[in-house]
C-alpha positions as CSV (number, residue, x, y, z in Angstrom):
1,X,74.6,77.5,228.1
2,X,77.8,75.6,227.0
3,X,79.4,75.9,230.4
4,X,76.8,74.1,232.1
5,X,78.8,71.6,235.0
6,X,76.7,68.6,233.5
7,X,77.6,68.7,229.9
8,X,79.7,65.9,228.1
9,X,80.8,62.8,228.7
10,X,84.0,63.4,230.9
11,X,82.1,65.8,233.2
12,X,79.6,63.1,233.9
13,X,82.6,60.2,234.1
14,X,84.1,62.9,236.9
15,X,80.7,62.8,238.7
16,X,79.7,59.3,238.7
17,X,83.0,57.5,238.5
18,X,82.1,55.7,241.7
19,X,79.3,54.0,240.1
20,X,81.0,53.2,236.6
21,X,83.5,51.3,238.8
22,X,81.2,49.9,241.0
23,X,79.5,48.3,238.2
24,X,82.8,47.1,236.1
25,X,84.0,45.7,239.7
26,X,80.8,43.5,240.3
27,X,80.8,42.5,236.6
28,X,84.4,41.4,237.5
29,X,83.7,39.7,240.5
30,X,80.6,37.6,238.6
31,X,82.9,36.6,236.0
32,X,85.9,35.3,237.7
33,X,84.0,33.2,239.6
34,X,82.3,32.1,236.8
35,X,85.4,31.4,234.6
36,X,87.3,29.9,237.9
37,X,85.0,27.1,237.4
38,X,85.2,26.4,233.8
39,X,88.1,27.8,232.6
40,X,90.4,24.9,234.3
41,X,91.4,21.6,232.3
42,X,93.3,19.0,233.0
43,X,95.1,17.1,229.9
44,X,96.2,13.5,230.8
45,X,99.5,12.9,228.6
46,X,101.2,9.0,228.0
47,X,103.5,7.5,225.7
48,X,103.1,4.5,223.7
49,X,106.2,3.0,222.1
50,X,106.5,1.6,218.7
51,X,109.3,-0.6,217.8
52,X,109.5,0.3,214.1
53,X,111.8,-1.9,212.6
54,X,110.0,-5.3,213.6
55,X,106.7,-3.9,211.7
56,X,108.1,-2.0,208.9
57,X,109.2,-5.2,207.2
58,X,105.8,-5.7,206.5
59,X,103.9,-3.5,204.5
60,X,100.1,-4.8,205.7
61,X,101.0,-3.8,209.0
62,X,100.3,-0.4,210.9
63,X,103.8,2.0,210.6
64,X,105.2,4.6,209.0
65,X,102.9,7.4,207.1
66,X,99.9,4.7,207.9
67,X,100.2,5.1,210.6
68,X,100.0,9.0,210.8
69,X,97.4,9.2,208.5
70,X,95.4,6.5,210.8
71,X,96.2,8.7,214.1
72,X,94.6,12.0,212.2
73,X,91.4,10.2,211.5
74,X,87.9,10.6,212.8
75,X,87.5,7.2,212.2
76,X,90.4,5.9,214.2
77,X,89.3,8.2,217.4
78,X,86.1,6.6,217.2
79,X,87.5,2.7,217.1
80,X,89.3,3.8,219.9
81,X,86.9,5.6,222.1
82,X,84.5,2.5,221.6
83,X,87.7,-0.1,222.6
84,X,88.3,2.6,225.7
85,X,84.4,2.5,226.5
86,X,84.8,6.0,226.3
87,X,81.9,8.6,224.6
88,X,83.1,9.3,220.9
89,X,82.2,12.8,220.2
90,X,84.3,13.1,223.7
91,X,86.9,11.3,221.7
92,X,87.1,13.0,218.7
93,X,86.7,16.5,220.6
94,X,89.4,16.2,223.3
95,X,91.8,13.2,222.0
96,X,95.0,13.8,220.0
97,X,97.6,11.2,219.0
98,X,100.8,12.3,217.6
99,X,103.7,10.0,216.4
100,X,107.3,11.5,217.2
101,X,111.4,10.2,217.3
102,X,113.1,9.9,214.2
103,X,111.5,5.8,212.9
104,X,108.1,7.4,214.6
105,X,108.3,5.1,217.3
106,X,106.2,7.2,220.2
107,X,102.8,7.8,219.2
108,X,102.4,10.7,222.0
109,X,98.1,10.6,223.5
110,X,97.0,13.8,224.9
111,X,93.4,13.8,226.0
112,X,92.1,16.7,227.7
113,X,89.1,16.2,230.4
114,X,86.8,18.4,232.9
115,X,88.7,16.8,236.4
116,X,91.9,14.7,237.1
117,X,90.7,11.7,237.8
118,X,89.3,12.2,234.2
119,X,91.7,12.8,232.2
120,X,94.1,10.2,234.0
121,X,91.6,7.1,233.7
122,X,90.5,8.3,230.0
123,X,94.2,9.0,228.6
124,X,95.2,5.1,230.4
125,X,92.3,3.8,228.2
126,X,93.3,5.8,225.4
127,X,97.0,4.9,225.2
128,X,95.6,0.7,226.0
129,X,93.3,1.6,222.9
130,X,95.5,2.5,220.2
131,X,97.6,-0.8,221.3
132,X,94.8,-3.0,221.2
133,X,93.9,-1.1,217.5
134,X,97.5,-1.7,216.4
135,X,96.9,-5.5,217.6
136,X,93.3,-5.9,215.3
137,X,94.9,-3.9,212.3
138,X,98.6,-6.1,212.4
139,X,96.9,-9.2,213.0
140,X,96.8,-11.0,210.0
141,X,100.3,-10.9,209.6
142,X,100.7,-11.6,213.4
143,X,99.0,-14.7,212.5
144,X,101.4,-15.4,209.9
145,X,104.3,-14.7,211.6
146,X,102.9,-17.2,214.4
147,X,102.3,-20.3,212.3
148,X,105.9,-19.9,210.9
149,X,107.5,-19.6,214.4
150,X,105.2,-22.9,215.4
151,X,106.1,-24.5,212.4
152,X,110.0,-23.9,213.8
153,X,109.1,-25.4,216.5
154,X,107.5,-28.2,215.4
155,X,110.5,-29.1,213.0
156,X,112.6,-28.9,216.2
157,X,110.5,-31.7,217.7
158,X,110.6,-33.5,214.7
159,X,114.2,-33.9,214.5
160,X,114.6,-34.5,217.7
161,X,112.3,-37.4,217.8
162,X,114.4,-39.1,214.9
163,X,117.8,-38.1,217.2
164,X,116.3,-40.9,219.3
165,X,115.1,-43.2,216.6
166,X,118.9,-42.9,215.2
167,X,120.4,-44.6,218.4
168,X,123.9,-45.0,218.6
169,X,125.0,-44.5,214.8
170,X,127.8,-41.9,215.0
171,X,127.4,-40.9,211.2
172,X,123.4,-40.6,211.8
173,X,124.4,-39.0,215.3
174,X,126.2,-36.2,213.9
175,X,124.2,-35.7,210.1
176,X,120.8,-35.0,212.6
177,X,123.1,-33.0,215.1
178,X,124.3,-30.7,212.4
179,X,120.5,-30.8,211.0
180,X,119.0,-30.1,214.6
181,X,121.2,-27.2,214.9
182,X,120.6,-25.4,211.8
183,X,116.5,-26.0,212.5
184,X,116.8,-24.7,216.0
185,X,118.3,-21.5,215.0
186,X,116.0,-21.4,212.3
187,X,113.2,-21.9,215.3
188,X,114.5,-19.5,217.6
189,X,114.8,-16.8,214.9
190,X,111.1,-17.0,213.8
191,X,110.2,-17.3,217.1
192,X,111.7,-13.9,218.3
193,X,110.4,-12.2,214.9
194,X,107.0,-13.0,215.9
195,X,107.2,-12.1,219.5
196,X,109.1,-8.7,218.8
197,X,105.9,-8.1,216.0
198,X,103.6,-8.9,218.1
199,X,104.5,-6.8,221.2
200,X,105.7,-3.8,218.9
201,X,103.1,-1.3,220.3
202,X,103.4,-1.1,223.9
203,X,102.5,0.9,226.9
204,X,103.3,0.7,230.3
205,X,100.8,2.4,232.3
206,X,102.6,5.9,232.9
207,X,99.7,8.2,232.9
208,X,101.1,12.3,234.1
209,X,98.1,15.2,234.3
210,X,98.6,18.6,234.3
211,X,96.1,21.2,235.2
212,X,95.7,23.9,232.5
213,X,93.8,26.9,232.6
214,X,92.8,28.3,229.1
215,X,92.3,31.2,227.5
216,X,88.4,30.6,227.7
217,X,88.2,32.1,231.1
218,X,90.5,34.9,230.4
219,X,88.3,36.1,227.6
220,X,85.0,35.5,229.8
221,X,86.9,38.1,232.4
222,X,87.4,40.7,229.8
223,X,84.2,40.6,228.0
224,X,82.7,40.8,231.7
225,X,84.6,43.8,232.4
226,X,83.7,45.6,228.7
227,X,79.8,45.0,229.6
228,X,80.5,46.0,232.9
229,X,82.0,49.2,231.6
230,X,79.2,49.6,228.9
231,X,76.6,48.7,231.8
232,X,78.3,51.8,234.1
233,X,78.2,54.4,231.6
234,X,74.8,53.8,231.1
235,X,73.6,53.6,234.4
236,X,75.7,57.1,234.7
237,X,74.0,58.2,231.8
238,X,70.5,57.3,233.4
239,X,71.4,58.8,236.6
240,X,72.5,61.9,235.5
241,X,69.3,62.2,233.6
242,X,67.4,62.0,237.1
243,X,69.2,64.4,238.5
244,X,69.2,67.3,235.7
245,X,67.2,70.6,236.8
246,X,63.4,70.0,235.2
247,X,64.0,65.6,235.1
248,X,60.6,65.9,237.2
249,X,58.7,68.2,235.2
């Protein structure tokens, strides 16, 4: 008869809503216990400072484009990882490095790892990598820019050493002051090119981590709760079967 009190899918929801529930709550209570301890990340952020106008004058050296098109490579991550003594496929997964400012002179490094102490220690090697890399890839022209400033300073000597030879000649005196002066500006100049290209990527050891919780444990909540759900209905389903007049027969 179609007014039977255990027909459709309501009716039995009205009868065995306390075990739908029970079964959604434990599937619940599994999951967010389960997603509390895998859902949370902790991404280790530092800045690295570029000073873009003593490389760009150079175009074999690592600025500009280059140097975005270097940061968005596998192959950079990897250099890196190896220089941090870090895993690569880590790297590559869980590293970024963007450059931002108007000449492109912070390259931002984000790395995201399973604890603090993680993600601080690997985002400190990170940001000490992509220095050293700058060093390796600008230093050819490092070591150009270095014999010039020694060759400065070895002109300064020079004329200095026939400043004493001169002795007390006031026309000499003054031809090798005005000489010495124009070769120790000339000295000092080199000198601070090559120190401000060699120390143009810098870092200086700030390392901030903040803890993150994802999506990831969010979606392992809700899919617990749908099965949970599913997993309910059916055990209603089952246990209304049981109960029907003639189950035993």
């Amino acid at each position: 008869m179609s007014d039977s009190p255990r027909t459709g899918i309501a009716a039995m929801i009205a009868r065995e809503w306390w075990l739908v529930a029970a079964t959604v709550v434990v599937a619940g209570i599994i999951a967010f216990f389960a997603s509390g301890t895998s859902g949370s990340t902790y991404v280790g952020t530092a800045t690295v400072t570029v000073n873009q106008p003593a490389v760009s004058k150079y175009p074999t050296m690592l600025f500009g484009d280059r140097m975005l098109d270097i940061l968005d490579s596998a192959d950079f991550r990897t250099q890196v990882a190896e220089a941090a003594g870090l895993d690569a496929a880590d790297v590559r997964e869980n590293f970024r490095a963007t450059a931002t400012g108007k000449l492109l002179d912070r390259v931002n490094v984000r790395y995201t790892a399973s604890s603090e102490a993680a993600a601080k220690s690997g985002t400190d090697a990170l940001a000490n990598g992509i220095v050293e890399f700058a060093a390796q890839f600008n230093a050819p022209e490092i070591t150009r820019l270095k014999a010039v400033a020694d060759a400065g300073d070895e002109s300064v000597r020079r004329v200095r050493a026939l400043q004493k030879k001169v002795g007390d000649n006031a026309f000499e005196q003054a031809q090798i002051e005005t000489q010495l002066a124009i070769v120790e500006q000339t000295a000092i100049t080199n000198r601070s090119i090559y120190d401000l290209a060699r120390a143009a990527y810098a870092f200086d050891g700030t390392v901030s981590v903040a803890q993150q919780t994802g999506s990831r444990g969010i979606d392992v909540l809700a899919g617990a709760l749908l099965a949970g759900l599913v997993a309910g209905l059916g055990l209603a389903a089952l246990r209304e079967r049981s109960l029907a007049p003639g189950a035993a027969a």
